[in-house]
C-alpha atoms as one frame of an Amber mdcrd trajectory, in Angstrom:
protein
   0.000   0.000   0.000   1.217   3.648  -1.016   1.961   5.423   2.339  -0.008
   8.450   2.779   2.758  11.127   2.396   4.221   9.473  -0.699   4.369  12.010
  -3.492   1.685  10.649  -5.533  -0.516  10.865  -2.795   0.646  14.103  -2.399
   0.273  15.163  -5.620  -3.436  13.633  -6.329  -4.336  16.118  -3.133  -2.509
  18.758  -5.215  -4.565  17.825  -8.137  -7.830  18.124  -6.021  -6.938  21.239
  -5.099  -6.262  22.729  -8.267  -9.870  21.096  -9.724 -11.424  23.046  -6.518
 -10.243  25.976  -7.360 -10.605  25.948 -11.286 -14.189  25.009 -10.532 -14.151
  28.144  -8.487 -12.922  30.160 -10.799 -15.388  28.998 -13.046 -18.925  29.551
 -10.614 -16.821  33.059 -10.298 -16.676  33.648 -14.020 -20.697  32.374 -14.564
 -21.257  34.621 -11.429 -19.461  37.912 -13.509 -21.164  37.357 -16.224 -24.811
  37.339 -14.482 -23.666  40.356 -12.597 -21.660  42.240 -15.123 -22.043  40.939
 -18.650 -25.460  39.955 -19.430 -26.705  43.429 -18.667 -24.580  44.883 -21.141
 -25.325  42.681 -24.209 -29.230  42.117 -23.839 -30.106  45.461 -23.077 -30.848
  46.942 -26.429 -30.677  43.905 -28.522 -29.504  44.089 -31.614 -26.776  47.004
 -30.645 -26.045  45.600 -27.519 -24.788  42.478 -29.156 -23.097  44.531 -31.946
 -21.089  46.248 -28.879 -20.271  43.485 -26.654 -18.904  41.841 -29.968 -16.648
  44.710 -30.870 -15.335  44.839 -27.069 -14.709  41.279 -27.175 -12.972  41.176
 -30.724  -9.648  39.210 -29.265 -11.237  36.809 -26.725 -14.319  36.015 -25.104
 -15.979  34.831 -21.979 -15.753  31.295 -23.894 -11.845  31.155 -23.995 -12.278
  31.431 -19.714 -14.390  28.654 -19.708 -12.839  26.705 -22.327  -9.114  26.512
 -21.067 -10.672  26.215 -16.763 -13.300  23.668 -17.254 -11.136  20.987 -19.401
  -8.347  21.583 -16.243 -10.558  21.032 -13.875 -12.429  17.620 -15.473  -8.372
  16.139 -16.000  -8.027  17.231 -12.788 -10.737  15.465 -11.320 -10.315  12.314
 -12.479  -6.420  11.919 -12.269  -7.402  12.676  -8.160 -10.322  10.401  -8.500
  -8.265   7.482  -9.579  -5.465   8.272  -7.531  -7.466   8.504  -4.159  -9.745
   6.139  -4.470 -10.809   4.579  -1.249  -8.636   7.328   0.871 -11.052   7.471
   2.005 -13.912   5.092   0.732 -16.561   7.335   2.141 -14.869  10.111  -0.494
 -15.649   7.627  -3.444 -19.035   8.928  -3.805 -18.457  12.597  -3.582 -15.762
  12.498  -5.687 -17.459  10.730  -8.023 -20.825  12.585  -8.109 -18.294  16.004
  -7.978 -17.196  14.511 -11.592 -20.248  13.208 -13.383 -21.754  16.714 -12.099
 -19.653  18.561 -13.712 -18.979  16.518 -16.900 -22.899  16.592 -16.869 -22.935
  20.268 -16.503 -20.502  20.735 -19.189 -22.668  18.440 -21.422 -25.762  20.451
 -20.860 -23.684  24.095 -21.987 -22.254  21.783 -24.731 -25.558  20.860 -25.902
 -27.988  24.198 -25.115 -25.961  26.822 -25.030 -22.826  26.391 -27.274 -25.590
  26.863 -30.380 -27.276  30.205 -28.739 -23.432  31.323 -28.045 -22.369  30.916
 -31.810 -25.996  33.032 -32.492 -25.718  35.835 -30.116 -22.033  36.078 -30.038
 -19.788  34.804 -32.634 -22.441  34.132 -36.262 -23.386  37.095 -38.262 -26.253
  38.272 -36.569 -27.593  40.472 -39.763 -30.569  38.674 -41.482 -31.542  37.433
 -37.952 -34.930  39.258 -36.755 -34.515  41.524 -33.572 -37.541  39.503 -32.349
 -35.989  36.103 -32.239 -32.087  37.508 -30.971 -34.370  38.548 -28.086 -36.106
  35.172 -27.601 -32.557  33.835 -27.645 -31.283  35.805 -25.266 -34.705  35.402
 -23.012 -34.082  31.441 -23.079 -30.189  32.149 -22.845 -30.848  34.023 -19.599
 -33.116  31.946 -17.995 -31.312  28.386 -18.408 -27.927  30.069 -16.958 -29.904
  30.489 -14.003 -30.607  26.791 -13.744 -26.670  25.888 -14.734 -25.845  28.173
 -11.927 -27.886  26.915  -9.420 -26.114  23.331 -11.046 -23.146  24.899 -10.610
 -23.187  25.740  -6.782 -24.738  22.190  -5.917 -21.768  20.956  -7.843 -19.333
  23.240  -5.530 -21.116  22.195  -2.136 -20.619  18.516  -3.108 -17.296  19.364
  -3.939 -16.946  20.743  -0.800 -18.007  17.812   0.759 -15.340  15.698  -1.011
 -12.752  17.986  -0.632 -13.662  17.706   3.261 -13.587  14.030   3.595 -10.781
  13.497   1.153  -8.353  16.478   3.308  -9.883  14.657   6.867  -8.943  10.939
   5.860  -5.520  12.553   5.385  -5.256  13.833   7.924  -6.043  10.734  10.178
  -3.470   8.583   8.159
C-alpha cells in the first residue's frame, strides 16, 4: 500500500486542489457574467450584441471557460483514480463532484454552445430583432438553472474535498 505522504498521494491532493479551485474560478466567471455581462449585451438587442462583440474582438468569456473547465475535469479524475478509497466514504463525492460537472458541461455543450455561436460569434444580420431577443430570453433563464447546477456541484465538492483532506489527515 502507497503510504499516505508518498508524493503521488501528495500530488493527487494537489490535483484536487487545483480542480477546486478551477471550478471556483469557473462559478466566479458564470457569477461575472450574471452580474456584469449579461446586462450589457441584452439590453438593447440588436446594438447591444453589436457592442459586446466589438469589445470582445480578441477573446471572449468562452476562452475562460474553455481553457478552466477541461483543467478542472483532467483534474478530477487523475485525483479520483489516484485517491480512491482514501477514504472510501470520499468515493461517492468524488465521483458525483465529476459526473456533475462533466454533466454540466454536457448540458452548456448541448444548449448553449448553439445560442453562443448566435448571439455572439455568427453574423447576426438577417436574424430578426424579435428572435435575438427570444434567444437571449431562453439564454438568460437556463444560466440560471446551470448556476444553481453549478453551486450544488461546488457544495458537493466541498463535501469531497472535506472528507478526502480529513482521511488525510487521520493517516
Amino acid at each position: 500500500m502507497i503510504k499516505q505522504n508518498s508524493i503521488g498521494i501528495r500530488a493527487s491532493f494537489g490535483l484536487f486542489s487545483f480542480a477546486l479551485l478551477a471550478y471556483a474560478a469557473v462559478m466566479g466567471g458564470n457569477i461575472y457574467q450574471i452580474i456584469a455581462e449579461v446586462p450589457n449585451w441584452s439590453v438593447d438587442i440588436p446594438n447591444s450584441l453589436i457592442a459586446y462583440r466589438n469589445f470582445f474582438h480578441v477573446t471572449h468569456a468562452e476562452h475562460f471557460f474553455q481553457t478552466l473547465v477541461p483543467l478542472t475535469i483532467l483534474s478530477l479524475i487523475v485525483s479520483v483514480i489516484l485517491l480512491w478509497n482514501r477514504p472510501k466514504l470520499a468515493n461517492k463525492w468524488t465521483l458525483s463532484v465529476l459526473s456533475g460537472v462533466i454533466l454540466a458541461e454536457i448540458f452548456t455543450g448541448i444548449y448553449f454552445l448553439p445560442k453562443n455561436f448566435v448571439l455572439f460569434l455568427d453574423p447576426i444580420e438577417g436574424i430578426f430583432t424579435e428572435q435575438l431577443i427570444k434567444i437571449d430570453n431562453h439564454w438568460q433563464t437556463a444560466n440560471y438553472l446551470r448556476m444553481a447546477i453549478i453551486v450544488v456541484i461546488m457544495v458537493a465538492f466541498l463535501k469531497s474535498y472535506k472528507a478526502v483532506c480529513s482521511s488525510r489527515d487521520k493517516d
